[in-house]
Backbone as XML, in Angstrom:
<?xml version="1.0"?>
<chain id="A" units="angstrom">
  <residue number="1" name="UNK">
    <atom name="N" x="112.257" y="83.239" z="94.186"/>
    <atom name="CA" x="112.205" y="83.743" z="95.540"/>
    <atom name="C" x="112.803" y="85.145" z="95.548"/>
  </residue>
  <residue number="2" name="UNK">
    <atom name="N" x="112.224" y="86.225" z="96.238"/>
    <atom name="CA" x="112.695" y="87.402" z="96.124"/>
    <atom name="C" x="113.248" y="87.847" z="97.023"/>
  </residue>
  <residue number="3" name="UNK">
    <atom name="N" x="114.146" y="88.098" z="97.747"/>
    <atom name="CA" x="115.209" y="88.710" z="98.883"/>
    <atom name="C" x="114.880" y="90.459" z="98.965"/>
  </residue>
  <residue number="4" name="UNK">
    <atom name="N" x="114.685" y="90.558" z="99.885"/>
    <atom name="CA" x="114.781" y="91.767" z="100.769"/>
    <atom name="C" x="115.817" y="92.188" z="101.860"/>
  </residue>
  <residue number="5" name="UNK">
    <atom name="N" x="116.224" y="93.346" z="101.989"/>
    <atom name="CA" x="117.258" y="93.847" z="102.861"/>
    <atom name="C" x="115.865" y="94.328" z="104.264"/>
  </residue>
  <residue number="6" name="UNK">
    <atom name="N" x="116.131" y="94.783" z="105.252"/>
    <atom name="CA" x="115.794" y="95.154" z="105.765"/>
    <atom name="C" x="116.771" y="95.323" z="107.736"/>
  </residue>
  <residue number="7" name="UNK">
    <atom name="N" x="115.959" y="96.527" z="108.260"/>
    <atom name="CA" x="116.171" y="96.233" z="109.682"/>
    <atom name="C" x="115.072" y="96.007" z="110.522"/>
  </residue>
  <residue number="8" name="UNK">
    <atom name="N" x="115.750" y="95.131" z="111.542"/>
    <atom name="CA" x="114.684" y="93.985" z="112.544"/>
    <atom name="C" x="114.543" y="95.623" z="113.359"/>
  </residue>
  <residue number="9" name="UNK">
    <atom name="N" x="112.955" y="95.409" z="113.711"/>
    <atom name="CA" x="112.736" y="96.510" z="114.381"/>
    <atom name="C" x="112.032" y="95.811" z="116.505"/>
  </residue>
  <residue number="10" name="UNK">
    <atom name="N" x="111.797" y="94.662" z="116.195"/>
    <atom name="CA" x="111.340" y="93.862" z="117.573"/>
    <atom name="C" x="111.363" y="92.573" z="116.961"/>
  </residue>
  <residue number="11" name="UNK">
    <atom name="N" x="111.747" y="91.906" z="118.093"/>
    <atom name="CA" x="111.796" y="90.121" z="118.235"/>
    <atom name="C" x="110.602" y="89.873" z="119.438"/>
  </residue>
  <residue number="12" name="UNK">
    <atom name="N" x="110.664" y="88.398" z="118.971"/>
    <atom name="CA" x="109.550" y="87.640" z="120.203"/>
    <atom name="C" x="109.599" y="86.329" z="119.951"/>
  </residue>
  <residue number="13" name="UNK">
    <atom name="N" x="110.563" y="85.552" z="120.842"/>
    <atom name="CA" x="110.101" y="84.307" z="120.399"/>
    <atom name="C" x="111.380" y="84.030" z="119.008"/>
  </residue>
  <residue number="14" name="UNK">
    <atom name="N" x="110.407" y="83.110" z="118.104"/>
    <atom name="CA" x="111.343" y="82.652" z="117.202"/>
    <atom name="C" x="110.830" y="83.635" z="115.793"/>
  </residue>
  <residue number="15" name="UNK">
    <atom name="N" x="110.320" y="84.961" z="116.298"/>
    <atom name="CA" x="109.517" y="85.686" z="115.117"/>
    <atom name="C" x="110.808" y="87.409" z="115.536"/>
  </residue>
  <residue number="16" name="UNK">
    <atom name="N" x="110.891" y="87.538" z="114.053"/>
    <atom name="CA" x="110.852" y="89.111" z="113.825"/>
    <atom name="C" x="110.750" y="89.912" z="113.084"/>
  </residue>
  <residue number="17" name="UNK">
    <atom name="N" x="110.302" y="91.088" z="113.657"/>
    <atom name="CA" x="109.626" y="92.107" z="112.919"/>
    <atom name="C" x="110.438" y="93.412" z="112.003"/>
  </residue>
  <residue number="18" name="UNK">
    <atom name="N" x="110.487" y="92.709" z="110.417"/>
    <atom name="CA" x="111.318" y="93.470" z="109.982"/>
    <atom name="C" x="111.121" y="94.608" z="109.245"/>
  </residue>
  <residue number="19" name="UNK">
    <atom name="N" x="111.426" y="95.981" z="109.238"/>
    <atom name="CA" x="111.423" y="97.481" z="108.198"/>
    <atom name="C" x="112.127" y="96.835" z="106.968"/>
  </residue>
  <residue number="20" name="UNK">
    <atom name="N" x="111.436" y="97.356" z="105.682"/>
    <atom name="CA" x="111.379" y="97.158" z="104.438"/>
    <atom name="C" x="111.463" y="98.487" z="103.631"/>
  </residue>
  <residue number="21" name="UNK">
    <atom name="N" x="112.127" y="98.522" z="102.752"/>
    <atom name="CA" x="111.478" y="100.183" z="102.222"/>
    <atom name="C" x="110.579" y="99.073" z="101.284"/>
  </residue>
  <residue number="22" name="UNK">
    <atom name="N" x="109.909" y="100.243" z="100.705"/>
    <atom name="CA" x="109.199" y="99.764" z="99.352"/>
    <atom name="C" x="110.021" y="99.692" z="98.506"/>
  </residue>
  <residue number="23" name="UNK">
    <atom name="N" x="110.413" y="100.267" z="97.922"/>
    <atom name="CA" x="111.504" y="100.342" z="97.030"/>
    <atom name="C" x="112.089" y="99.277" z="96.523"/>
  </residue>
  <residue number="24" name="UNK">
    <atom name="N" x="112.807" y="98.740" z="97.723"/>
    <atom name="CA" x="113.394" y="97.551" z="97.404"/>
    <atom name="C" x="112.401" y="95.874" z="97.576"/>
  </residue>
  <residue number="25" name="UNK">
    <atom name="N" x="111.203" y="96.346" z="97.881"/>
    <atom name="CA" x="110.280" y="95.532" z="97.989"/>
    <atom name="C" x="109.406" y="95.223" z="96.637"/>
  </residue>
  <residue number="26" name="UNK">
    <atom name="N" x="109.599" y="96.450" z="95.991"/>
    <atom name="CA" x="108.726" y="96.288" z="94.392"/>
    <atom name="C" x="109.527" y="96.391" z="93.362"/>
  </residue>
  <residue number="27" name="UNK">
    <atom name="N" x="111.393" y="96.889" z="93.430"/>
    <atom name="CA" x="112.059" y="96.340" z="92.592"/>
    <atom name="C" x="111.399" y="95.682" z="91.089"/>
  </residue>
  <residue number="28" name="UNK">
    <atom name="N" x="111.525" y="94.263" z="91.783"/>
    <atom name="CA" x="111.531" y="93.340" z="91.077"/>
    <atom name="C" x="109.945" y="92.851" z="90.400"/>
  </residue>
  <residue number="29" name="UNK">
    <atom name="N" x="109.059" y="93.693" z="90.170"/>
    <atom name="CA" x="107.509" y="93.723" z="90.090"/>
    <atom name="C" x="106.849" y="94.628" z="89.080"/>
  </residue>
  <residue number="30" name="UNK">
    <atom name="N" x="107.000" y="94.074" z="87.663"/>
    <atom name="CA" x="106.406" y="94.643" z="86.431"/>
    <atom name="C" x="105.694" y="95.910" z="87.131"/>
  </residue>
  <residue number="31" name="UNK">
    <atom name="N" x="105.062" y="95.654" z="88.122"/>
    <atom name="CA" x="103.795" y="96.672" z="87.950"/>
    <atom name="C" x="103.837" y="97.783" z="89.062"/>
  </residue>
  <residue number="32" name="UNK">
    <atom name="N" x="104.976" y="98.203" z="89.323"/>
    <atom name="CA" x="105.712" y="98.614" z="90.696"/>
    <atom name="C" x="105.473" y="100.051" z="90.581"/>
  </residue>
  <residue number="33" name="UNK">
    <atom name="N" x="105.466" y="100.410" z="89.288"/>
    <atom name="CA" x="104.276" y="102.239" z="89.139"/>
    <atom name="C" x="103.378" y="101.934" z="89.015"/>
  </residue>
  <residue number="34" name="UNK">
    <atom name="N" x="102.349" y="101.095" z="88.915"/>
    <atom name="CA" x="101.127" y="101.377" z="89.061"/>
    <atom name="C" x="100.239" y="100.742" z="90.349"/>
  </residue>
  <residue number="35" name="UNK">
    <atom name="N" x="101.179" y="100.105" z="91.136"/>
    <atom name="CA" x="100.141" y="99.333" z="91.953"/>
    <atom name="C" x="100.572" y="100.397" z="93.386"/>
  </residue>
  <residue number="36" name="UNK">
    <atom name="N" x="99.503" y="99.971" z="94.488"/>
    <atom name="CA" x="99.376" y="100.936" z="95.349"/>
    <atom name="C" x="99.081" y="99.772" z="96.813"/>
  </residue>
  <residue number="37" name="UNK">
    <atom name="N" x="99.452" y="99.032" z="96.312"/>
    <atom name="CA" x="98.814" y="97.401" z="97.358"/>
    <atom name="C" x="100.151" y="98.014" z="98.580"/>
  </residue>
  <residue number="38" name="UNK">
    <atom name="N" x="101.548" y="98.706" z="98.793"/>
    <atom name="CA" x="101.646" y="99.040" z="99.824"/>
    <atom name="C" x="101.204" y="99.976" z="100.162"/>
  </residue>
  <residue number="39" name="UNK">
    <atom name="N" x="100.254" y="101.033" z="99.859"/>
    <atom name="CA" x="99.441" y="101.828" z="100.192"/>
    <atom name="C" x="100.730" y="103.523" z="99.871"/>
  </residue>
  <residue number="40" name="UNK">
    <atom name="N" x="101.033" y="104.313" z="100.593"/>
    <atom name="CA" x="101.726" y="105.334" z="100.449"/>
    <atom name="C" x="102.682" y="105.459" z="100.653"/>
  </residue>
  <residue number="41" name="UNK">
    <atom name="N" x="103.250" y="104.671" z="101.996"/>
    <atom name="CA" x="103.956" y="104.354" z="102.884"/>
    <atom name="C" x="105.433" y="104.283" z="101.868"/>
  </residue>
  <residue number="42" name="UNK">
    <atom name="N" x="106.657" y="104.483" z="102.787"/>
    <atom name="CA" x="107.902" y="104.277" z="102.053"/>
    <atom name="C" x="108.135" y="102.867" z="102.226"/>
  </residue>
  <residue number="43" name="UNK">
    <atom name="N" x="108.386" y="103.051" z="103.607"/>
    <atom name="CA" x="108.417" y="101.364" z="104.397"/>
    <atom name="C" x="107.121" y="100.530" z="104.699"/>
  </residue>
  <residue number="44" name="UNK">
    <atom name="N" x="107.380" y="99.555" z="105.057"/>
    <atom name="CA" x="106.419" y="98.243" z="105.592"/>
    <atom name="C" x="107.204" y="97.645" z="106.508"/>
  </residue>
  <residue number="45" name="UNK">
    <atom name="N" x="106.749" y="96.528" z="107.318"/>
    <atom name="CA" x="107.228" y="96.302" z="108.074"/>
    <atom name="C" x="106.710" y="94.519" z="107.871"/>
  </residue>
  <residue number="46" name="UNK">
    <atom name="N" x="107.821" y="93.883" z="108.203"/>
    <atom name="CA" x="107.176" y="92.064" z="107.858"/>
    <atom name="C" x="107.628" y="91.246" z="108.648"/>
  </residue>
  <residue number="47" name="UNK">
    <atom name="N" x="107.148" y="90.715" z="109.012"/>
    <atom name="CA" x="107.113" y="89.542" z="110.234"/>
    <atom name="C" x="107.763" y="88.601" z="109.220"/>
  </residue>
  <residue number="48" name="UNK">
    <atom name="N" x="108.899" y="87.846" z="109.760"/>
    <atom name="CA" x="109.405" y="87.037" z="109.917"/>
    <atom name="C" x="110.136" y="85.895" z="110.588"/>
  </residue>
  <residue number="49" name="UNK">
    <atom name="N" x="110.806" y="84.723" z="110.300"/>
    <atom name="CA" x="111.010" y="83.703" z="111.214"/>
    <atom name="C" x="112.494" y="84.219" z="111.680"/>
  </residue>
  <residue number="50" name="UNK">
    <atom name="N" x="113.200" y="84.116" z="113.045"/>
    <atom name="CA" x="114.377" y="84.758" z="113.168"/>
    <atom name="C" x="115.245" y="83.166" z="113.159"/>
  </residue>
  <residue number="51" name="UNK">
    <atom name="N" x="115.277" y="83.197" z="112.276"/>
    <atom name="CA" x="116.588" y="82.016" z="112.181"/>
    <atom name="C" x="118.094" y="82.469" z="112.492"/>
  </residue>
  <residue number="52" name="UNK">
    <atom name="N" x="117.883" y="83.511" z="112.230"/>
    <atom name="CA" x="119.506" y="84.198" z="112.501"/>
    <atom name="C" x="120.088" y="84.108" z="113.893"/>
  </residue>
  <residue number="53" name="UNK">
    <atom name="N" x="118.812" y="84.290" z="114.600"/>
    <atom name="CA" x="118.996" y="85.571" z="116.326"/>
    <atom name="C" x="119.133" y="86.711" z="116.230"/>
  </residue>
  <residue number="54" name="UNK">
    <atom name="N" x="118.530" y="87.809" z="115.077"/>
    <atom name="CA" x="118.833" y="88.799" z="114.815"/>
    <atom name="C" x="118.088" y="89.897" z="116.562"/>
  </residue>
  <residue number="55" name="UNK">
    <atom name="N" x="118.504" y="90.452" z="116.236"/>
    <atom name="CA" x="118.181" y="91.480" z="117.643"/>
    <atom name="C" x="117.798" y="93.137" z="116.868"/>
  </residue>
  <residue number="56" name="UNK">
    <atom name="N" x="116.805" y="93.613" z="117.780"/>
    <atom name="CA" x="116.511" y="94.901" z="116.857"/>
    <atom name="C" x="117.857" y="95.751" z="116.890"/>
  </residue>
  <residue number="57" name="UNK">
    <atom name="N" x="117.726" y="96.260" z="115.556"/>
    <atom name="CA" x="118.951" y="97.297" z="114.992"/>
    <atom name="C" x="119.502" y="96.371" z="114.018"/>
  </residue>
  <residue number="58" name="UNK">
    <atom name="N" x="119.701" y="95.587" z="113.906"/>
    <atom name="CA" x="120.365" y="94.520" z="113.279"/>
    <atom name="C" x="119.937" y="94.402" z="111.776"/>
  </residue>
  <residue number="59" name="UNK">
    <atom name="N" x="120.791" y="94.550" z="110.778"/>
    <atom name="CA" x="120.171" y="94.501" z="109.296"/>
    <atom name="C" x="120.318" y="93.357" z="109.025"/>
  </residue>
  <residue number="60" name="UNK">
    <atom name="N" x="119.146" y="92.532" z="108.289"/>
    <atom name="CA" x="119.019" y="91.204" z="107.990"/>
    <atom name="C" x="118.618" y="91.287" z="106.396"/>
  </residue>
  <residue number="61" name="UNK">
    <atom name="N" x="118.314" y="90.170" z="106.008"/>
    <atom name="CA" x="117.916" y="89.535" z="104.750"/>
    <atom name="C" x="116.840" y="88.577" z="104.893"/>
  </residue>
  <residue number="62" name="UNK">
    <atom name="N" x="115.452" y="88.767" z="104.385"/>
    <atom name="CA" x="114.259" y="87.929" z="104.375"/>
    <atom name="C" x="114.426" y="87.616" z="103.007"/>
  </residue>
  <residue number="63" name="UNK">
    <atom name="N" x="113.995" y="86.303" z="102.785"/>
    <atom name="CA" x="113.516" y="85.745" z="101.733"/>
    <atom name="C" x="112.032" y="85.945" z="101.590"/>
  </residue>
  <residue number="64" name="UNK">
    <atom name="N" x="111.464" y="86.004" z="100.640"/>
    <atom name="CA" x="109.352" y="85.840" z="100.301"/>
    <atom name="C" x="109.332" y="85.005" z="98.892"/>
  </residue>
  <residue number="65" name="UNK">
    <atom name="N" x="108.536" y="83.991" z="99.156"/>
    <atom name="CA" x="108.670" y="83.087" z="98.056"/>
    <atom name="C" x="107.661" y="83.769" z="97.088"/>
  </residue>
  <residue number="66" name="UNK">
    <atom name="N" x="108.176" y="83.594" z="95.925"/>
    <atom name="CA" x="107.352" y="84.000" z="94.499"/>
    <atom name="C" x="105.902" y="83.486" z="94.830"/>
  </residue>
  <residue number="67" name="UNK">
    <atom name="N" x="105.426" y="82.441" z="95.226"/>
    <atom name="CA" x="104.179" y="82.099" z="95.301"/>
    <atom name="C" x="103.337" y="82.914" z="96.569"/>
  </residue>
  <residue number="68" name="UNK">
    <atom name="N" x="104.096" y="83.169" z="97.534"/>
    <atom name="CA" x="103.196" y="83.863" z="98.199"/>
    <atom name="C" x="102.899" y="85.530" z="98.033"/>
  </residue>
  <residue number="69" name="UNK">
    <atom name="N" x="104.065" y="86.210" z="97.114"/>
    <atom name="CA" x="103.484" y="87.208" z="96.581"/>
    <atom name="C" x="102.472" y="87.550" z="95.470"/>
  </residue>
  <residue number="70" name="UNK">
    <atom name="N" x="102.427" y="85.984" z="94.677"/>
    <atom name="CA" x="100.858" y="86.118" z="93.620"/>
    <atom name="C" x="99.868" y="85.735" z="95.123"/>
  </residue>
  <residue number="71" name="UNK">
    <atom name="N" x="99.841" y="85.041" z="95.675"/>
    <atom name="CA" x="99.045" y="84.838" z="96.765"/>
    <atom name="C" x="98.319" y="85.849" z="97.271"/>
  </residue>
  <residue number="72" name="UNK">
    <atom name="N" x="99.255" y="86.676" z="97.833"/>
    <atom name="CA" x="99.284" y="88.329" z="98.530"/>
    <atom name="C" x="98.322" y="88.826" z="97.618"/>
  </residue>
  <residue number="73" name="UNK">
    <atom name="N" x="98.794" y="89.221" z="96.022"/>
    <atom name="CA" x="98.178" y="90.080" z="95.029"/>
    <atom name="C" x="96.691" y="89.390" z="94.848"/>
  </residue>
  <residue number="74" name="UNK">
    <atom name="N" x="96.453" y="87.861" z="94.926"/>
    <atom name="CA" x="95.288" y="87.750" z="94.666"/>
    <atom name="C" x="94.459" y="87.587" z="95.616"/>
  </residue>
  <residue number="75" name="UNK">
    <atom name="N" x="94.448" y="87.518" z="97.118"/>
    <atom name="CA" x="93.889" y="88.590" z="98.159"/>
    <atom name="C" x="93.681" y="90.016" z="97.730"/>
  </residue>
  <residue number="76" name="UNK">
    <atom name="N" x="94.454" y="90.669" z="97.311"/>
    <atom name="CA" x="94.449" y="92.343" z="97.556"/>
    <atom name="C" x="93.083" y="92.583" z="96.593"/>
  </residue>
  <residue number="77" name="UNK">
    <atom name="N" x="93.689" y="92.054" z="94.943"/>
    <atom name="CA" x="92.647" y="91.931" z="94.107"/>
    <atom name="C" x="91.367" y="91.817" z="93.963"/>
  </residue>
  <residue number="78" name="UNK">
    <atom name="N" x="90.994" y="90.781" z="94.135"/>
    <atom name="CA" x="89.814" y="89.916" z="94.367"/>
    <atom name="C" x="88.661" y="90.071" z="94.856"/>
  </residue>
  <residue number="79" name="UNK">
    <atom name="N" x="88.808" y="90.469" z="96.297"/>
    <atom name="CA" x="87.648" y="91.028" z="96.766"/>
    <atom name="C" x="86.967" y="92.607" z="96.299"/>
  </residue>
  <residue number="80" name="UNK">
    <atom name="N" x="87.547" y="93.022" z="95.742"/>
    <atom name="CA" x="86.926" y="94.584" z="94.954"/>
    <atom name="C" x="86.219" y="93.852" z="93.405"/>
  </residue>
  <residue number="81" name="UNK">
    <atom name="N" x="87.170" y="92.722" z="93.066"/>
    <atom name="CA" x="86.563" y="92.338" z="91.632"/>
    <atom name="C" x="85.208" y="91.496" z="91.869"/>
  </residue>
  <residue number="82" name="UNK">
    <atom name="N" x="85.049" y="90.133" z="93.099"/>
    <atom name="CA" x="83.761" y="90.380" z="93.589"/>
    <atom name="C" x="82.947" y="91.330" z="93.441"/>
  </residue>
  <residue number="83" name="UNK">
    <atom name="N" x="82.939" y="92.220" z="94.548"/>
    <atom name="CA" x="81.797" y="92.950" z="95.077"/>
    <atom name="C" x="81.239" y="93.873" z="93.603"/>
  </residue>
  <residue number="84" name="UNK">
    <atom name="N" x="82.267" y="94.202" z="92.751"/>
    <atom name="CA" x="81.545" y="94.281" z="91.437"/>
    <atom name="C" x="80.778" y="93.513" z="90.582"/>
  </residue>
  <residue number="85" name="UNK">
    <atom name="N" x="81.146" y="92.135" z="90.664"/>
    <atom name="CA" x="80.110" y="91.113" z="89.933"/>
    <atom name="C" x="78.970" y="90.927" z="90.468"/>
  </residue>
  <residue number="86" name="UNK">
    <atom name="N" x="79.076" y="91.318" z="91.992"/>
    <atom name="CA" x="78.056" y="90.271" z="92.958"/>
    <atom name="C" x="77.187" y="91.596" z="93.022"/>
  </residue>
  <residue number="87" name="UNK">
    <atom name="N" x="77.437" y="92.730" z="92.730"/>
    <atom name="CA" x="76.789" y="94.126" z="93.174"/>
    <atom name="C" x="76.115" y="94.104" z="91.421"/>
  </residue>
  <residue number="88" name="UNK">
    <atom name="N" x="76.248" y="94.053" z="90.490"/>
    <atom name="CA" x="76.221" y="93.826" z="88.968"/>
    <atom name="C" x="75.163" y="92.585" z="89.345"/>
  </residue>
  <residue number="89" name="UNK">
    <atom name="N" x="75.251" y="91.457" z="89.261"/>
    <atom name="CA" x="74.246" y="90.555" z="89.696"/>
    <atom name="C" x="73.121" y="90.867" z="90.380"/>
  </residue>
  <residue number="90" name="UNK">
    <atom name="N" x="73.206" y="91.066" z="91.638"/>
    <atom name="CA" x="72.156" y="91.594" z="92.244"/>
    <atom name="C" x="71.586" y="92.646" z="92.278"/>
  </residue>
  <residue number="91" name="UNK">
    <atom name="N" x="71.958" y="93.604" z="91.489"/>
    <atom name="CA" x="70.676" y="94.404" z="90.559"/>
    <atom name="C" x="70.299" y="94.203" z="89.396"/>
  </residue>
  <residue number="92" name="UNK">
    <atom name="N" x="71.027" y="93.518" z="88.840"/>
    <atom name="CA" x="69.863" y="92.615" z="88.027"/>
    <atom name="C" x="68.796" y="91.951" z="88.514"/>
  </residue>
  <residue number="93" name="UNK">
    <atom name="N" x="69.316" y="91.383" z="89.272"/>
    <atom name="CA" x="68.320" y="90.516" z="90.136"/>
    <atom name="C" x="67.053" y="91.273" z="90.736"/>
  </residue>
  <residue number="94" name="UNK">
    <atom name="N" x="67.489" y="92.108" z="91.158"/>
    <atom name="CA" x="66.383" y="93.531" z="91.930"/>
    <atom name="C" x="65.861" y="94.239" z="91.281"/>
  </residue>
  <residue number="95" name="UNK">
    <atom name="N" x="66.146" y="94.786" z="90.153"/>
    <atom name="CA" x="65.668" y="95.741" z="89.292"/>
    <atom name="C" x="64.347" y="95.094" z="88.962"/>
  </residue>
  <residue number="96" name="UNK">
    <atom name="N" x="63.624" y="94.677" z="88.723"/>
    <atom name="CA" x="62.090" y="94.284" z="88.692"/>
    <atom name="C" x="61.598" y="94.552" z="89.888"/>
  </residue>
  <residue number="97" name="UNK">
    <atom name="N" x="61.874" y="94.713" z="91.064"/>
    <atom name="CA" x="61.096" y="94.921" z="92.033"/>
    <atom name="C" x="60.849" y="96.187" z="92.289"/>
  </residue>
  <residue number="98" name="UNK">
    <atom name="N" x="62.538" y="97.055" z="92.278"/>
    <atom name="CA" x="62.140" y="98.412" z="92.045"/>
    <atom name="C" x="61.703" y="99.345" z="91.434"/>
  </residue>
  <residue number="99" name="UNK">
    <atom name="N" x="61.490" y="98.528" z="90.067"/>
    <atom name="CA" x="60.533" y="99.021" z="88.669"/>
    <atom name="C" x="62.147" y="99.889" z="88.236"/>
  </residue>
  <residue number="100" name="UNK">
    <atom name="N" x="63.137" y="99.530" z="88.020"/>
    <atom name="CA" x="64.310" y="99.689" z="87.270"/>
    <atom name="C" x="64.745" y="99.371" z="86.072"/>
  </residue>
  <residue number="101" name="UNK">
    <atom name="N" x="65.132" y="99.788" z="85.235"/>
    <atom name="CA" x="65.884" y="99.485" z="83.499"/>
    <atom name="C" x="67.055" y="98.559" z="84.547"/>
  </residue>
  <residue number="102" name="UNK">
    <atom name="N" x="66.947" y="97.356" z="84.253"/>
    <atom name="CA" x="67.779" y="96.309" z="84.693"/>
    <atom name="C" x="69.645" y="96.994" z="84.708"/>
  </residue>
  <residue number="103" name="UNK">
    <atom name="N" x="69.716" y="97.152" z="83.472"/>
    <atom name="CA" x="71.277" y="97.731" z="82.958"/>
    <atom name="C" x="71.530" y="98.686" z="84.254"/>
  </residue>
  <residue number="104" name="UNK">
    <atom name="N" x="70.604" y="99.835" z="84.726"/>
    <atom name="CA" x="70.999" y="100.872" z="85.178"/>
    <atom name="C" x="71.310" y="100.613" z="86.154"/>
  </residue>
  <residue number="105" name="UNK">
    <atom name="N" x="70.400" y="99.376" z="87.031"/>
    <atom name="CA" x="70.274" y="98.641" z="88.230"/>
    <atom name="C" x="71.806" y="98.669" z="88.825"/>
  </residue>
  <residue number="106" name="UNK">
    <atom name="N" x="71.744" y="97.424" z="87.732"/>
    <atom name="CA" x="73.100" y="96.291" z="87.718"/>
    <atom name="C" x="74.296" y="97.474" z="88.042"/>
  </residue>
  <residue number="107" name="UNK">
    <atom name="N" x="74.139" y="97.945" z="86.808"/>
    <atom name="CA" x="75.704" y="99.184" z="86.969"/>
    <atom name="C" x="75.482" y="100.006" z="88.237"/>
  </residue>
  <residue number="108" name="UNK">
    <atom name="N" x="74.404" y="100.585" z="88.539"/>
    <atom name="CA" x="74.611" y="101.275" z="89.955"/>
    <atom name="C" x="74.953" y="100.211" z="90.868"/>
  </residue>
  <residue number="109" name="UNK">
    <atom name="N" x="73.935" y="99.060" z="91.027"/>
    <atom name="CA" x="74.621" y="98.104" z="92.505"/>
    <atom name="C" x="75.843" y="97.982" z="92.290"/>
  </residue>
  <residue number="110" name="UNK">
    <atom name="N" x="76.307" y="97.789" z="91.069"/>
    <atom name="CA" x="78.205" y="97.214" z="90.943"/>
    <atom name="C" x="79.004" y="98.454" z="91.401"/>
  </residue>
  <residue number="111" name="UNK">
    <atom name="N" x="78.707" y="99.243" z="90.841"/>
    <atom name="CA" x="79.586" y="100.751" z="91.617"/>
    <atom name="C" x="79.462" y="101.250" z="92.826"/>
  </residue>
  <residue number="112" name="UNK">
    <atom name="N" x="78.150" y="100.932" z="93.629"/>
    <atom name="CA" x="78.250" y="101.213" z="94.575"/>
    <atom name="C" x="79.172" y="100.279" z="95.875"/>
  </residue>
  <residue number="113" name="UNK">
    <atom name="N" x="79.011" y="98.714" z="95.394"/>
    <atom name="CA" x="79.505" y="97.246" z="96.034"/>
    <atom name="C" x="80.651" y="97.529" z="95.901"/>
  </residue>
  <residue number="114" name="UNK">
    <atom name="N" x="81.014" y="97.905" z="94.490"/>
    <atom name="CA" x="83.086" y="98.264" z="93.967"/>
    <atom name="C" x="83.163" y="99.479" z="95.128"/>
  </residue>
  <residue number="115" name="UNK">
    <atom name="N" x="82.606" y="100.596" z="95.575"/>
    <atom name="CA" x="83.063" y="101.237" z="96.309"/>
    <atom name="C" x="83.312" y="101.074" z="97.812"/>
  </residue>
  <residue number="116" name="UNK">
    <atom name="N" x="82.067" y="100.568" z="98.373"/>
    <atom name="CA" x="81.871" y="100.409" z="99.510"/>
    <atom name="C" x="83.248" y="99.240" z="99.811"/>
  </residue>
  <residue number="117" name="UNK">
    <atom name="N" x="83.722" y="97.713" z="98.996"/>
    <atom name="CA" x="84.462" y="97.153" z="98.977"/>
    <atom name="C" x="85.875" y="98.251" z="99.289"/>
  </residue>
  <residue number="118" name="UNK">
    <atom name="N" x="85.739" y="98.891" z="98.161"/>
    <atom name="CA" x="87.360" y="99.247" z="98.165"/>
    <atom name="C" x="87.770" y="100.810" z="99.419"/>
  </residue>
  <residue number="119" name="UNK">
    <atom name="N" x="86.320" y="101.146" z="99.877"/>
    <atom name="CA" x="86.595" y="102.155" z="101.024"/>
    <atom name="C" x="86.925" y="101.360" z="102.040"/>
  </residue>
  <residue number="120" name="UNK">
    <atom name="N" x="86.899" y="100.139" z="102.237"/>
    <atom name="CA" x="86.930" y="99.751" z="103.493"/>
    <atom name="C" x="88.524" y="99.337" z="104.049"/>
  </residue>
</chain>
């Protein structure tokens, strides 16, 4: 389980919304120079359960269980590694109709599916 520092920035209910840097969020994460899954950002911000009663301003401590951060990563993953197989597939699949060298097909649909996936 990995612990985070953070400050509660809004409550609601039995939920709050906590500031994270990155920093201390990828610590602990082999791959913490090369991955980009928090995007640029210093901070993030994470919803959590307020067991405390924390109130905004208030610096707390979230727990995130090890399983839901492979969870997280294999969401983030996944769907770009799709749309390359399935874009790779289906020009194979097509390339006879368009009178295409199958290979060239395949690799253009996959690069274009890998892009369109990962612009979005």
């Amino acid at each position: 389980m990995s612990r985070e520092e953070g400050i509660v920035t809004r409550t609601k209910g039995d939920r709050a919304w906590v500031r994270v840097s990155r920093s201390s969020m990828c610590d602990q994460c082999g791959s913490r120079n090369a991955c980009h899954s928090l995007g640029g950002d210093r901070e993030k911000e994470a919803e959590a359960f307020n067991t405390a009663g924390a109130a905004p301003g208030d610096r707390v401590m979230i727990a995130i269980p090890t399983g839901s951060l492979v969870g997280i990563a294999f969401l983030f993953y996944m769907p770009p590694v799709l749309a390359l197989l399935a874009g790779a597939i289906g020009g194979m699949k097509l390339a006879p109709r368009l009178g295409m060298d199958p290979e060239i097909a395949s690799l253009t649909a996959a690069l274009v599916a890998f892009v369109v996936m990962v612009g979005t």
